[in-house]
C-alpha positions in Angstrom: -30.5 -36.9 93.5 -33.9 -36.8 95.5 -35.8 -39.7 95.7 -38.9 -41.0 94.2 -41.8 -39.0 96.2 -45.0 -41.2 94.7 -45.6 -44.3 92.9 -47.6 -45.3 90.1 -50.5 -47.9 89.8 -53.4 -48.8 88.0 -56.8 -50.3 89.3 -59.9 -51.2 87.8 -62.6 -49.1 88.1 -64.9 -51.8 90.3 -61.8 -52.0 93.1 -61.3 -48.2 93.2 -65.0 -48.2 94.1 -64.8 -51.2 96.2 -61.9 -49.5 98.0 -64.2 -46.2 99.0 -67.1 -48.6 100.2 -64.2 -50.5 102.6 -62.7 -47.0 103.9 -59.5 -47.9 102.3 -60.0 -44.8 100.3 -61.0 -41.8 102.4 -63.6 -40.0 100.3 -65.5 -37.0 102.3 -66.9 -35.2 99.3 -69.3 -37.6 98.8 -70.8 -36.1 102.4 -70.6 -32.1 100.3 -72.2 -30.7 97.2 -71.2 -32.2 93.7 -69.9 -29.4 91.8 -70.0 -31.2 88.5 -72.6 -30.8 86.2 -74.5 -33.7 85.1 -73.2 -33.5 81.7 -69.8 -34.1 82.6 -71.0 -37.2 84.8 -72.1 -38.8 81.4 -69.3 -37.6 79.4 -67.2 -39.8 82.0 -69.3 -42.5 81.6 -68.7 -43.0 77.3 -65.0 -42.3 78.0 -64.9 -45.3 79.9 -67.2 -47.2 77.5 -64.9 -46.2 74.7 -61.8 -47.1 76.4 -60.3 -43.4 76.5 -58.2 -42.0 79.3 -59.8 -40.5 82.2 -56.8 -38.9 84.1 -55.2 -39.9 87.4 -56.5 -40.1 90.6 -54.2 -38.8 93.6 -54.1 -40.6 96.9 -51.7 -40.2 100.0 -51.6 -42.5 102.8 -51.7 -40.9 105.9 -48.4 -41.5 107.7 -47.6 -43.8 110.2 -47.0 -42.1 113.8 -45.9 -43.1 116.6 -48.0 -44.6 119.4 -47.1 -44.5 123.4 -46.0 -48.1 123.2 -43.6 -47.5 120.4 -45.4 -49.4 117.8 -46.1 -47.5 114.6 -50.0 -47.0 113.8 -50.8 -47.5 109.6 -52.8 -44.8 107.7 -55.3 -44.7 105.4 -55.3 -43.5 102.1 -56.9 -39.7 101.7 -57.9 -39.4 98.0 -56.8 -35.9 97.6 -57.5 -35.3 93.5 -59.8 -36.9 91.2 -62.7 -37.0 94.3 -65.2 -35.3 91.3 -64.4 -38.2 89.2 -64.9 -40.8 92.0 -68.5 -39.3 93.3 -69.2 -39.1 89.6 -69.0 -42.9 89.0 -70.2 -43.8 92.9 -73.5 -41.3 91.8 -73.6 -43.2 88.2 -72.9 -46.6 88.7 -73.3 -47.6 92.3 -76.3 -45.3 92.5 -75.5 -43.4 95.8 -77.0 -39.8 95.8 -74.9 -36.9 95.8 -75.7 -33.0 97.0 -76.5 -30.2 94.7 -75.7 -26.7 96.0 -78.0 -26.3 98.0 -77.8 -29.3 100.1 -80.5 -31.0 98.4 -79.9 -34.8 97.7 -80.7 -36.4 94.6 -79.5 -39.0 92.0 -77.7 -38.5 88.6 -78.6 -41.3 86.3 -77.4 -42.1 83.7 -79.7 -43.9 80.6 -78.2 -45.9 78.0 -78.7 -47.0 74.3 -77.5 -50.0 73.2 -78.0 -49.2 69.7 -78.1 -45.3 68.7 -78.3 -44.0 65.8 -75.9 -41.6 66.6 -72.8 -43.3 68.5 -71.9 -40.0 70.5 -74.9 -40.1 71.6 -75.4 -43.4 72.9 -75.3 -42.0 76.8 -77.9 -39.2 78.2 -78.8 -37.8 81.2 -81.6 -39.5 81.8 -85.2 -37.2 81.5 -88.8 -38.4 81.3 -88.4 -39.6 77.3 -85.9 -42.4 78.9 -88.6 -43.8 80.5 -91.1 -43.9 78.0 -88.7 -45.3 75.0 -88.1 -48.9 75.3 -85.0 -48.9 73.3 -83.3 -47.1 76.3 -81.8 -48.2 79.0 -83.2 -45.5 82.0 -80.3 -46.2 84.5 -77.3 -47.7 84.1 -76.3 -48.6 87.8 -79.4 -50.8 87.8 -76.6 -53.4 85.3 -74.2 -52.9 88.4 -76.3 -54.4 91.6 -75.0 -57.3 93.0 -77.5 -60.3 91.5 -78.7 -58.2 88.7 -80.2 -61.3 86.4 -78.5 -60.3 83.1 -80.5 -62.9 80.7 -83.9 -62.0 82.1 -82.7 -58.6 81.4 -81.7 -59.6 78.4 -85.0 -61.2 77.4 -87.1 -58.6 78.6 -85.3 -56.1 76.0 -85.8 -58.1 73.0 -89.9 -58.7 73.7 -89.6 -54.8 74.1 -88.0 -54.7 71.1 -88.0 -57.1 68.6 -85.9 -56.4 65.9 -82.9 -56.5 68.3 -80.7 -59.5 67.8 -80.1 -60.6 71.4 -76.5 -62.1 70.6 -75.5 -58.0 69.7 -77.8 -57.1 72.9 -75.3 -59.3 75.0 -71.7 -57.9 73.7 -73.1 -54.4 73.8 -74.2 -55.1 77.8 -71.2 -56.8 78.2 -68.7 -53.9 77.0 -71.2 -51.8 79.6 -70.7 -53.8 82.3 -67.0 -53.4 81.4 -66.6 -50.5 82.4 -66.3 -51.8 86.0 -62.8 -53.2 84.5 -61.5 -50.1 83.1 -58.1 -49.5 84.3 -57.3 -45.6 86.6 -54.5 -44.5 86.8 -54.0 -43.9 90.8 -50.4 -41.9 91.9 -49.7 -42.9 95.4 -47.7 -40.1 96.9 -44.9 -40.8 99.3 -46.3 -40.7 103.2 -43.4 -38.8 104.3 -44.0 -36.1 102.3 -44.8 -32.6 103.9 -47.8 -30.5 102.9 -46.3 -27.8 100.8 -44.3 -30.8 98.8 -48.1 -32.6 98.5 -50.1 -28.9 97.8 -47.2 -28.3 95.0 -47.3 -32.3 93.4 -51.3 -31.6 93.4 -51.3 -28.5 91.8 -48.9 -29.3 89.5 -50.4 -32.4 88.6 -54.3 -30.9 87.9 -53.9 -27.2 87.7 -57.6 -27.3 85.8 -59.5 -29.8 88.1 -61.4 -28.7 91.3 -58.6 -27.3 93.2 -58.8 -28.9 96.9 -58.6 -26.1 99.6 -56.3 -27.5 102.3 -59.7 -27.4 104.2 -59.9 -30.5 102.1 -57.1 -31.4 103.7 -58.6 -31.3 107.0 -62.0 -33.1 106.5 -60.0 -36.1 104.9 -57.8 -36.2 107.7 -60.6 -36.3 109.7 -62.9 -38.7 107.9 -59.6 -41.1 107.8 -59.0 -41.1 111.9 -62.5 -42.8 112.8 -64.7 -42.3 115.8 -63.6 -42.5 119.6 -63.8 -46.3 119.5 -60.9 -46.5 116.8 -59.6 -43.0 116.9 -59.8 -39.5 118.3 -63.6 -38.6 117.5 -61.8 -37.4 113.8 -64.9 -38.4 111.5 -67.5 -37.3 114.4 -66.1 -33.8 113.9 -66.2 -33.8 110.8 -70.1 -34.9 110.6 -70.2 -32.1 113.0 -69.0 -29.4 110.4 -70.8 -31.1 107.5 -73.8 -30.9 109.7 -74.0 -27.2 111.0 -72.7 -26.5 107.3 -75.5 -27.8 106.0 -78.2 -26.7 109.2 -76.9 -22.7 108.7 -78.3 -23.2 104.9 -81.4 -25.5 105.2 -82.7 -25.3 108.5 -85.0 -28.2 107.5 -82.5 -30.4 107.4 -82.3 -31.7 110.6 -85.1 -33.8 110.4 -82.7 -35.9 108.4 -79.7 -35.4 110.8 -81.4 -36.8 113.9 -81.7 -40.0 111.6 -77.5 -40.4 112.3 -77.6 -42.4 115.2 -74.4 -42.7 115.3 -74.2 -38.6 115.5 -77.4 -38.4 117.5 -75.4 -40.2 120.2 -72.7 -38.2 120.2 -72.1 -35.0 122.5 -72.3 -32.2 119.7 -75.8 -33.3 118.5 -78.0 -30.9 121.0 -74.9 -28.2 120.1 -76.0 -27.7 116.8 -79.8 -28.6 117.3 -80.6 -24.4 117.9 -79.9 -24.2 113.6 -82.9 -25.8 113.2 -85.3 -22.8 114.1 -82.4 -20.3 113.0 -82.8 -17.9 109.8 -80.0 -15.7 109.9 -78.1 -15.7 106.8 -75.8 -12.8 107.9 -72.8 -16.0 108.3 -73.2 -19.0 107.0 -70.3 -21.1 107.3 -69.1 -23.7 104.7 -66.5 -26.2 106.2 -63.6 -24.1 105.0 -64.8 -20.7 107.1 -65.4 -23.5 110.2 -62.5 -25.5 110.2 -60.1 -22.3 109.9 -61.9 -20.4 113.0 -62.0 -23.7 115.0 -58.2 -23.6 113.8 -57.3 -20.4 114.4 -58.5 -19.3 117.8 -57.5 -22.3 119.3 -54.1 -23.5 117.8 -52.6 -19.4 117.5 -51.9 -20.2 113.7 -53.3 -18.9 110.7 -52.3 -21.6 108.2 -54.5 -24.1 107.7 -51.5 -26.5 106.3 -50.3 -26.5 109.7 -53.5 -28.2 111.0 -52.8 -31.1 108.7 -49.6 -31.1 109.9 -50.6 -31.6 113.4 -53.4 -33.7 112.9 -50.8 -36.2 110.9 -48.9 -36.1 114.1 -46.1 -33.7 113.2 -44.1 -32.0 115.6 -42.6 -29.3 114.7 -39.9 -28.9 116.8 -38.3 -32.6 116.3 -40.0 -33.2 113.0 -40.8 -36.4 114.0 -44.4 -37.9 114.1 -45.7 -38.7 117.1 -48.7 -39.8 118.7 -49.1 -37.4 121.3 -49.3 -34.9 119.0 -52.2 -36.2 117.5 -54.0 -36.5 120.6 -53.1 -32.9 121.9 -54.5 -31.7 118.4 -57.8 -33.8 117.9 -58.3 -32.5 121.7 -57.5 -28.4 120.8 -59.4 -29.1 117.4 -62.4 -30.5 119.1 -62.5 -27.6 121.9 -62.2 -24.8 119.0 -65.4 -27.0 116.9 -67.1 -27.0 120.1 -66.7 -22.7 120.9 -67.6 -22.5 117.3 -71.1 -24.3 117.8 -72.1 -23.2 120.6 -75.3 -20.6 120.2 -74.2 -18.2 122.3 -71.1 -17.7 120.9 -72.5 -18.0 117.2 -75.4 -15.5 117.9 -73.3 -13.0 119.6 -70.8 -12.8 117.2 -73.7 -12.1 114.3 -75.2 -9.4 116.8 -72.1 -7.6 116.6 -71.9 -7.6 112.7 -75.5 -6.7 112.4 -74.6 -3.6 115.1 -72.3 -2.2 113.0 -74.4 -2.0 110.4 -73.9 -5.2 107.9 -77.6 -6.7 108.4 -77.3 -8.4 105.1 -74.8 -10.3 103.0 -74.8 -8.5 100.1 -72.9 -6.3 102.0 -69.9 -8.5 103.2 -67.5 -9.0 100.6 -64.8 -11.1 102.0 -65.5 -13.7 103.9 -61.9 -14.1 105.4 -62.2 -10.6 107.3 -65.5 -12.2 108.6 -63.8 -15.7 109.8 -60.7 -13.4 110.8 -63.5 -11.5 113.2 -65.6 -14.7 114.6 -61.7 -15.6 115.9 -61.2 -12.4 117.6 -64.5 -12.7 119.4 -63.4 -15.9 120.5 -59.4 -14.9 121.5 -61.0 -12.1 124.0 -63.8 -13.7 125.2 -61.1 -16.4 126.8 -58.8 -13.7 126.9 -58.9 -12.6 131.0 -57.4 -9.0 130.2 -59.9 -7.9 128.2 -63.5 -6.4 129.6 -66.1 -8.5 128.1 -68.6 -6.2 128.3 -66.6 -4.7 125.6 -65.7 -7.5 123.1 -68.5 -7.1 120.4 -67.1 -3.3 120.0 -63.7 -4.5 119.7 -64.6 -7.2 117.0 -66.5 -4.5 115.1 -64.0 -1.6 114.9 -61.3 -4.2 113.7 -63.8 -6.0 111.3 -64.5 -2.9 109.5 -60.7 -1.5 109.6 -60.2 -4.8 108.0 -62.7 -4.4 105.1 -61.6 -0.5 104.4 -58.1 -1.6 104.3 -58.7 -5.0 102.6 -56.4 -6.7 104.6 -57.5 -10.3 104.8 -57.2 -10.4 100.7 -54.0 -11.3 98.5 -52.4 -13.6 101.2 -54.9 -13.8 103.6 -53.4 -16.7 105.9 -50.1 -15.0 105.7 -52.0 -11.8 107.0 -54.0 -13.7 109.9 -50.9 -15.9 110.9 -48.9 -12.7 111.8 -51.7 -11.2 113.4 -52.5 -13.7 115.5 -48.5 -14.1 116.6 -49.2 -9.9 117.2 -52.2 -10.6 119.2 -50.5 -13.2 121.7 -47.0 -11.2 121.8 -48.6 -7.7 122.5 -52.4 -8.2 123.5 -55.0 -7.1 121.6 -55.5 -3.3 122.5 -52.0 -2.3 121.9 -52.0 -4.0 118.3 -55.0 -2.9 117.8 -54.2 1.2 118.4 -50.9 0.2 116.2 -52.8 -0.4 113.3 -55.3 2.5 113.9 -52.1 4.6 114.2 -50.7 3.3 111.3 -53.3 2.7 108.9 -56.0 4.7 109.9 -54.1 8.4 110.2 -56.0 11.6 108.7 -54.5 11.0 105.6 -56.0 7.8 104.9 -59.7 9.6 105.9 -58.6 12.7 104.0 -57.4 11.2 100.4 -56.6 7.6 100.4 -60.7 6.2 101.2 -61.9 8.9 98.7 -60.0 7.2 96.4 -61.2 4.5 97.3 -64.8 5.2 96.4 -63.6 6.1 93.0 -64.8 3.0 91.7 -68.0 1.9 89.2 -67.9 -1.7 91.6 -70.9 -1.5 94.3 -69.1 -4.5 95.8 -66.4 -2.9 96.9 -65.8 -2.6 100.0 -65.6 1.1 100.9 -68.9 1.2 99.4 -70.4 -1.5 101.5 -68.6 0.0 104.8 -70.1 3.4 103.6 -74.0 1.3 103.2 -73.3 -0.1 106.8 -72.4 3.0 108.2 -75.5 4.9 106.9 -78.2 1.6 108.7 -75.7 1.7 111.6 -76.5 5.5 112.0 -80.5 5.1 111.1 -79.7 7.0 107.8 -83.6 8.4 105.9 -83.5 6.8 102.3 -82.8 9.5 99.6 -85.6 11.5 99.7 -87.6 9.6 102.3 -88.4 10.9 105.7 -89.4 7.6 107.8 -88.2 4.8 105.0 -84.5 4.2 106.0 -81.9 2.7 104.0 -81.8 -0.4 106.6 -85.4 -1.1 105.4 -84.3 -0.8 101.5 -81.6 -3.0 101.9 -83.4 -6.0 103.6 -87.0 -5.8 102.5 -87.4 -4.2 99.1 -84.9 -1.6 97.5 -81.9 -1.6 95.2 -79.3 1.6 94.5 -80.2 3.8 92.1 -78.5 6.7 90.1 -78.6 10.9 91.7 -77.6 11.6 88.3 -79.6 9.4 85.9 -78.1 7.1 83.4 -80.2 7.7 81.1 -79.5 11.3 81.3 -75.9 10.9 81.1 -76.0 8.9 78.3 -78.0 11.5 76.8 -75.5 14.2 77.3 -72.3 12.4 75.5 -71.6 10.0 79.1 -71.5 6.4 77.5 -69.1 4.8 79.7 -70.0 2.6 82.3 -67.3 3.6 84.8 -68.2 7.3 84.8 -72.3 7.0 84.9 -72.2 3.9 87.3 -69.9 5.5 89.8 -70.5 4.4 93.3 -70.6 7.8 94.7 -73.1 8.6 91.9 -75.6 5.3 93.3 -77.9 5.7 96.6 -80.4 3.4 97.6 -83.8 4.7 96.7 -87.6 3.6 97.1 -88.4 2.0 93.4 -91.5 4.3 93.2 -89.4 7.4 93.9 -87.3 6.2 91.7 -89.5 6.3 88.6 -90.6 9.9 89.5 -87.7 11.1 89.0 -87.1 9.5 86.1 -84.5 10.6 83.9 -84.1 14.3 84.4 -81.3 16.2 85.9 -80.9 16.9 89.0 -81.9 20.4 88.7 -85.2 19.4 87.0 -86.3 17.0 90.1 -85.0 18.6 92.8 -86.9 22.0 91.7 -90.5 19.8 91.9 -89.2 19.0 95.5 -88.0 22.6 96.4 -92.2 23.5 94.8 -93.6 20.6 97.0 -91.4 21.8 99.8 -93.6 25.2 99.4 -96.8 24.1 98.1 -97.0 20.6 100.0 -98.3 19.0 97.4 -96.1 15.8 97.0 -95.2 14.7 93.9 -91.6 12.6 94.7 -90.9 11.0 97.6 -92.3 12.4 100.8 -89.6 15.4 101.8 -92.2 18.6 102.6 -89.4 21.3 103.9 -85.9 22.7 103.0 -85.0 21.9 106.4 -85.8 18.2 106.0 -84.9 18.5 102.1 -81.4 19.5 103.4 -81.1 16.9 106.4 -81.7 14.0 104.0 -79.2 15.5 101.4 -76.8 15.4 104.4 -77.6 12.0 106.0 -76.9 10.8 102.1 -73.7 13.0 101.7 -75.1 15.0 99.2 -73.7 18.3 98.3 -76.4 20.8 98.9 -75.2 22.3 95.6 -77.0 19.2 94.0 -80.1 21.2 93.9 -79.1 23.1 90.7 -76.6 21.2 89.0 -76.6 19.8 85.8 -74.5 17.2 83.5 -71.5 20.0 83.6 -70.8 19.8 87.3 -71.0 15.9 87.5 -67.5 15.5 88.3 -67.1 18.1 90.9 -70.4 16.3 92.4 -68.4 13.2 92.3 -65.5 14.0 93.9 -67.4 16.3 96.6 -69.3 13.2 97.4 -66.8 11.3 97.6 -64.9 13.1 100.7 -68.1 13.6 102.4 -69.2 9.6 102.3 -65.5 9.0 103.9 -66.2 11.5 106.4 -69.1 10.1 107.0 -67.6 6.7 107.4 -65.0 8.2 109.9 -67.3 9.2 112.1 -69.0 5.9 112.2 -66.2 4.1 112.7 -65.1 6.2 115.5 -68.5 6.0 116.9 -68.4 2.6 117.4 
């Protein structure tokens, strides 16, 4: 019979929340965005009021390793479930601020009624009206504060309003300030328990919460191990990826950031100080996509549950956990944070993504394949074998192999892991001309990325390798001599149909998939657009042939069959385009289709 692998407790709300402000709970969400809406918040709040269950909160103690000396060092207790729920009541009732998306900071109160008309609606968001009616309460946490004068409070309410009976007022406050005595359920789970047994409890446990990413994971772990001085530097780094996080998004943020002396002091500081006058959006890292490159390049493995392993001290040989283990990974975590950070690494790697084309996010898809690349740039630029001068064109031949095939999808760690092992066992240029052999023969070029294209979704990503191709070989917008498709994409432009909709639609073609084909979409100049409005492609194209001869422009700005039929081309465009109509849509389709995949061939081989 297997043993008991977590125990069950209950604490009042006001310890719980006394244990996050003592680090006896390890809490780094509060430090990212608050996912839940401010709705729920509330709806948390009158549950507790009204005495109804809230759920359990998960915690598991980090475990005890072993130090040099033999002496066992104790954990702290990572609150790995139920961290909405705690910001929620630290944002509500203690009054800290929490993060919205995008990294701005700002309070969720909470107003109160003591005597609604309505009893489901006794708590609200709080809005200008809560300020202005005198029966409400504005913000709750305000009841909370250490010293708050209750009878003044008290006092003030009934001259406010005077046909409240203060002995009412005072249970009604007094079953509000009780919520700070509402019992939680907390499940401690056992220390000794490995990752996949604590990933499996969780997920079992709260399959419809806010699943924690074992990235999550990670920036408890190193919230819990403390700075230099009572550690190894653990919650440093992680300020460090919350930081450049949140620098890569709002550039203006580091005006607060230089406020953390504590951070200020410490050696990455003037590493991440560059984000502050960058603008590139082409990769902007959350802490997952930072954590797992910092991971990956350095440690040789492609699971993330293997980094919590190691930073718990586990080795994997004697399954024991040891001390030194912790050390050699804080010191391999913090070298891979520091590569990570560092400008010229960081700007390199984007001008190789923007050189093959993808100068804007729209047109990455998968953000694995891209954290999957920023490693590779960093395995052969410390790998001696390999010529640097050629790295970037390394990184962007197997970055877009990797989007055409979709490999980093499905069971992306899985994928990587095995890669990496690949990498190490054979170098890079042998596995990467195995996988060219094998995945990339004239078969796949001839049929398999045609079918590819036979899709209605424009975020797929033979279509966006096909886009990147077309600003990576200075590709004319549809028929535009001097507007390119780069220029569309990034300043002002959107795809458009070659057979319109509307025309479709009009001939019997009412299904999305068949009209919104992506080989029946090109990016187009709105204004040509409109001209040629919802005609057949026989109609338009015979005002261009005219203007072509009388040079009198009415679409676009094409004034000769030669250039007419170079833009067609640089498109992939059957020339035959000129005088089809709704009957030959489908042999435009597929025709299209084989010549946007040649074209895509020939980019990738051109890189």
């Amino acid at each position: 019979m297997n043993g008991e692998k977590f125990s069950l407790m209950q604490y009042p709300v006001s310890a719980i929340l006394g244990f996050i402000e003592a680090d006896d709970f390890i809490i780094p969400e509060i430090q990212r965005p608050f996912v839940w809406k401010r709705s729920q918040v509330r709806d948390l709040i009158d549950s507790l009021y009204n005495g109804y269950p809230t759920g359990y909160i998960i915690t598991w103690k980090n475990p005890d390793v072993m130090t040099k000396d033999g002496q066992k060092s104790n954990g702290k207790k990572i609150l790995i479930d139920g961290q909405q729920r705690i910001t929620a009541l630290m944002a509500a009732i203690v009054g800290k601020e929490v993060l919205d998306s995008d990294f701005n900071k700002d309070r969720i109160k909470i107003a109160f009624n003591p005597f609604p008309e309505d009893e489901s609606k006794r708590f609200a968001v709080q809005d200008a009206s809560h300020l202005k009616d005198k029966r409400w309460i504005p913000d709750i946490s305000e009841l909370f504060k250490s010293g708050f004068k209750m009878r003044a409070f008290e006092n003030q309410y009934g001259a406010d309003n005077p046909d409240v009976d203060l002995d009412d007022l005072a249970d009604v406050l007094s079953s509000l300030t009780g919520i700070g005595n509402r019992p939680i359920g907390v499940i401690e789970l056992d220390q000794k328990l490995d990752m996949d047994v604590v990933t499996e409890i969780f997920i079992r446990i709260n399959s419809k919460g806010t699943m924690l990413s074992q990235s999550d994971f990670v920036m408890s772990k190193m919230a819990a191990d403390g700075d230099f001085s009572e550690g190894h530097g653990g919650s440093l780094l992680r300020k460090t990826v919350d930081y450049f996080c949140h620098l890569a998004v709002k550039p203006e943020f580091y005006s607060t950031m230089i406020r953390d002396e504590q951070f200020v002091g410490s050696k990455y500081a003037d590493k991440i100080k560059w984000l502050a006058s960058s603008n590139d959006d082409i990769y902007d890292p959350d802490y997952d996509d930072m954590i797992r490159v910092s991971f990956m390049h350095k440690f040789g493995r492609g699971r993330l549950s293997d980094l919590v392993s190691l930073l718990s001290g586990r080795d994997f040989k004697t399954q024991q956990y040891l001390e030194s283990v912790v050390v050699d990974s804080y010191r391999l975590l913090d070298e891979g944070v520091l590569d990570f950070i560092n400008q010229y690494n960081f700007e390199q790697f984007v001008l190789a993504v923007r050189g093959a084309g993808f100068i804007s996010p729209r047109l990455l898809g998968s953000k694995m394949a891209l954290d999957f690349a920023f490693t590779l740039f960093l395995m052969l630029k410390a790998d001696p074998g390999i010529e640097k001068s050629q790295i970037k064109r390394y990184v962007q031949k197997w970055f877009v192999l990797s989007m055409l095939t979709s490999r980093y999808t499905g069971s992306p760690e899985s994928v990587m892991d095995r890669d990496m092992r690949n990498i190490a066992e054979k170098g890079f240029l042998v596995f990467q001309k195995e996988n060219e052999d094998a995945q990339l023969s004239e078969s796949f070029w001839e049929v398999t990325l045609p079918q590819y294209l036979e899709t209605s979704s424009t975020t797929s990503p033979a279509f966006n390798v096909f886009l990147a191709a077309q600003v990576n070989l200075n590709c004319n917008s549809f028929l535009m001599r001097g507007t390119k498709i780069s220029d569309l994409i990034t300043i002002s432009g959107d795809v458009h149909h070659i057979f319109p909709k509307a025309y479709l639609k009009r001939n019997g073609m009412d299904s999305k998939v068949r009209y919104n084909q992506v080989a029946n979409f090109i990016y187009l100049d709105t204004q040509v657009n409109k001209a040629v409005g919802d005609n057949a492609p026989n109609t338009y194209f015979a005002k261009i042939r005219k203007q072509c001869q009388d040079k009198q422009i009415v679409i676009g700005n094409i004034a000769s069959e030669e250039d007419l039929l170079a833009n067609l081309a640089e498109n992939c465009i059957p020339a035959e385009v000129i005088d089809m109509t709704v009957d030959d849509y489908d042999a435009f389709l597929l025709d299209r289709r084989k010549m946007m995949a040649r074209l895509i061939e020939n980019y990738y081989k051109g890189l």
